[in-house]
C-alpha positions as CSV (number, residue, x, y, z in Angstrom):
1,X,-11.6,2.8,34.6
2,X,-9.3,4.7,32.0
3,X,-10.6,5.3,28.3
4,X,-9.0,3.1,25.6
5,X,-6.0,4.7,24.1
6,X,-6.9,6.8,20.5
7,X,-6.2,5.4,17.2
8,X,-3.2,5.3,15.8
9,X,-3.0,7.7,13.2
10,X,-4.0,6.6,10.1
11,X,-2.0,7.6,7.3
12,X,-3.5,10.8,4.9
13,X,-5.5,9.3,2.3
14,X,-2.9,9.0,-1.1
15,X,-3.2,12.7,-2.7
16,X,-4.3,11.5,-6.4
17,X,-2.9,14.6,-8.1
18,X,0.7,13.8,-7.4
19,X,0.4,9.8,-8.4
20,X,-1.3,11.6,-11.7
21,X,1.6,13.7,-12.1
22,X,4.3,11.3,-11.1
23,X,2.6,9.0,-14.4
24,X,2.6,11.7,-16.5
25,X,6.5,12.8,-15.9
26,X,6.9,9.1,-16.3
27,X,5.6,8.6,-19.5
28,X,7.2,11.7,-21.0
29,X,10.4,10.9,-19.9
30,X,9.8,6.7,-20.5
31,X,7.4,6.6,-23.3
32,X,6.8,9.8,-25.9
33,X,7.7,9.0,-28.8
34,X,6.6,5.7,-30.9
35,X,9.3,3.9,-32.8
36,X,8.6,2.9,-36.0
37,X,8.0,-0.3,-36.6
38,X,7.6,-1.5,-33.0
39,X,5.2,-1.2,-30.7
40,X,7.7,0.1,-28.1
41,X,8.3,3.7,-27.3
42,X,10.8,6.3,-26.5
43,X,11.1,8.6,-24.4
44,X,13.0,12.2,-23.6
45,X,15.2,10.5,-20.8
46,X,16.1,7.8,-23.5
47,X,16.9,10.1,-26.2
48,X,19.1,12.6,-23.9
49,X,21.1,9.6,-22.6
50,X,22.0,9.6,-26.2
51,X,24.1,12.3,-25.9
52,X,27.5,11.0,-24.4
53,X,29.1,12.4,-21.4
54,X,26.0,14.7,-19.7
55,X,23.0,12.8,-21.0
56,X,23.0,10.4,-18.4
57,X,23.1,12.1,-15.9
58,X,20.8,14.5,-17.1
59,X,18.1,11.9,-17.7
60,X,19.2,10.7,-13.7
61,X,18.4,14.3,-12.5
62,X,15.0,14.4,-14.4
63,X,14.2,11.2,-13.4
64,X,14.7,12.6,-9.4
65,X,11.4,14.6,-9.8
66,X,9.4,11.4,-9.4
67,X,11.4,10.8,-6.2
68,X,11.1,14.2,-5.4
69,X,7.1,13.9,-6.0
70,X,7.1,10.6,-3.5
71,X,9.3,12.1,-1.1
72,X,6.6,15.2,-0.9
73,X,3.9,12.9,-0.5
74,X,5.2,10.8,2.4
75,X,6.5,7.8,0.5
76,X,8.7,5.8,3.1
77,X,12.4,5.5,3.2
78,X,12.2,2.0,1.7
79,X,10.5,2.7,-1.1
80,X,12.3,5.6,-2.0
81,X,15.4,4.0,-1.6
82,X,14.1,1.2,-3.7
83,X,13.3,4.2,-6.5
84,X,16.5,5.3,-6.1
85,X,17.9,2.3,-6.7
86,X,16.0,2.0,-9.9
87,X,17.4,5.2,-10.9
88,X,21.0,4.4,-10.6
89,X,21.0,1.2,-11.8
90,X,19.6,2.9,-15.4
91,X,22.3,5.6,-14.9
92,X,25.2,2.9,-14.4
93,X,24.4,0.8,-17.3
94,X,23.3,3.6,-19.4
95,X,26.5,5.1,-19.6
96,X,27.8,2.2,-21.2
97,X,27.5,3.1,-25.1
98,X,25.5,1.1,-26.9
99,X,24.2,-1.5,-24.7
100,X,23.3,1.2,-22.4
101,X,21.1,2.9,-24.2
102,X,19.5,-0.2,-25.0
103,X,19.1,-1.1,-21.3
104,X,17.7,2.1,-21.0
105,X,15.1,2.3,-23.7
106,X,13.9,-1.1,-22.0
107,X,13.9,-0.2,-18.4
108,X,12.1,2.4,-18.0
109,X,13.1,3.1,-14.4
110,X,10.7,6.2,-14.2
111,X,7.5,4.0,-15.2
112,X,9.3,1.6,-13.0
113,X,9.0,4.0,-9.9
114,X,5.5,5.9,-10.4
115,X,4.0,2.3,-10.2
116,X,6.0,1.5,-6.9
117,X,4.9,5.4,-6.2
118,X,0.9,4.5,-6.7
119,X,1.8,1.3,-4.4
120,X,3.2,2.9,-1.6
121,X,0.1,5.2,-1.7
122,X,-2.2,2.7,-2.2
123,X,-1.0,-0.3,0.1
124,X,1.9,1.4,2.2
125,X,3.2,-1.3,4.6
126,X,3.2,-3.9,1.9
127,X,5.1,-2.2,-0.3
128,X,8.0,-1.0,2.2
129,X,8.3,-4.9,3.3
130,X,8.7,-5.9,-0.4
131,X,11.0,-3.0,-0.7
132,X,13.2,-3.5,2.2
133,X,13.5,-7.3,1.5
134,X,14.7,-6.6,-2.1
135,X,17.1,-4.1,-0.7
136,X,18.4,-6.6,1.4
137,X,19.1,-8.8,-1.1
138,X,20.6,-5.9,-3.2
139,X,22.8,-5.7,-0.4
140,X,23.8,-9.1,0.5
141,X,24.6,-9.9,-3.7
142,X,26.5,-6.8,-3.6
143,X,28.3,-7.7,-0.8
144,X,28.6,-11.2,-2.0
145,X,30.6,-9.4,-4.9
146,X,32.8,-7.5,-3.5
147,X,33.8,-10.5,-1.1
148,X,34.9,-12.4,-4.2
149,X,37.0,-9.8,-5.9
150,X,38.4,-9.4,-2.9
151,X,39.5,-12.6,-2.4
152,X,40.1,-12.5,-6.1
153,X,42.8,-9.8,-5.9
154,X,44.1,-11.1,-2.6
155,X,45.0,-14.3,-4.8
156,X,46.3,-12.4,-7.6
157,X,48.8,-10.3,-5.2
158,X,49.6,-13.6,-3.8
159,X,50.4,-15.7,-7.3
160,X,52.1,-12.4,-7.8
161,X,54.5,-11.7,-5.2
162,X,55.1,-16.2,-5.2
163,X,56.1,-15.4,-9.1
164,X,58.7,-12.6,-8.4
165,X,60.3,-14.0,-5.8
166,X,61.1,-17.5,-7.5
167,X,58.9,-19.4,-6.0
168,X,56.2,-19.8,-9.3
């Protein structure tokens, strides 16, 4: 008779100290400063993305150390892509002026990804299946798009070269 095979390894318990410090980087990057008036808040990444041309991406590389932090702590691919995801969708549409910056006071991507950070940790296969299945729908709408302008500019070349030859 052979002994039953071990365990599977169970994953390390999450390390509280670096969910801790992922919220705090969060919320002085997402939420430091109140505006007047409002009961919303401001924080350094939004008022750095002020500054045109570097402040974007400077706010992108700060907002990194909470992927960093879930990286370190084992957070799976997924998720971190997920996180990712959140970060460059803030840096696209921030560096629009204007409406950027207003996109990025209200997304908060860093609050945004210490919450999916404190998942992961807390309820890890759950979270990388709601994770991958928004990334695959990322995926499939972006590929969606790309499809249509494809098609898009295939039909404009075609009205195009119809026009110059005499035939539109």
């Amino acid at each position: 008779m052979t002994d039953p095979p071990p365990p599977a390894p169970r994953p390390a318990d999450p390390p509280p100290a670096a969910v801790r410090r992922a919220h705090r980087v969060a919320r002085l990057l997402d939420d430091t400063f109140p505006l007047p008036g409002t009961d919303r808040r401001i924080g350094i990444d939004g008022l750095i993305g002020l500054v045109p041309g570097i402040g974007d991406a400077l706010g992108a590389a700060l907002s990194a150390s909470v992927l960093l932090m879930a990286a370190h702590a084992g957070v799976r691919p997924a998720i971190l892509a997920r996180m990712a995801g959140n970060v460059l969708l803030e840096l696209a549409l921030g560096a629009i002026p204007l409406l950027g910056d207003l996109f990025d006071f209200a997304w908060k991507a860093n609050r945004r990804n210490a919450a999916l950070f404190e998942k992961a940790m807390a309820d890890p296969e759950r979270t990388r299946r709601t994770s991958q299945a928004m990334l695959v729908g990322v995926a499939a709408t972006l590929l969606v798009a790309l499809g249509a302008v494809g098609y898009g500019l295939f039909a404009l070349i075609g009205w195009l070269l119809g026009a110059l030859s005499g035939g539109g």
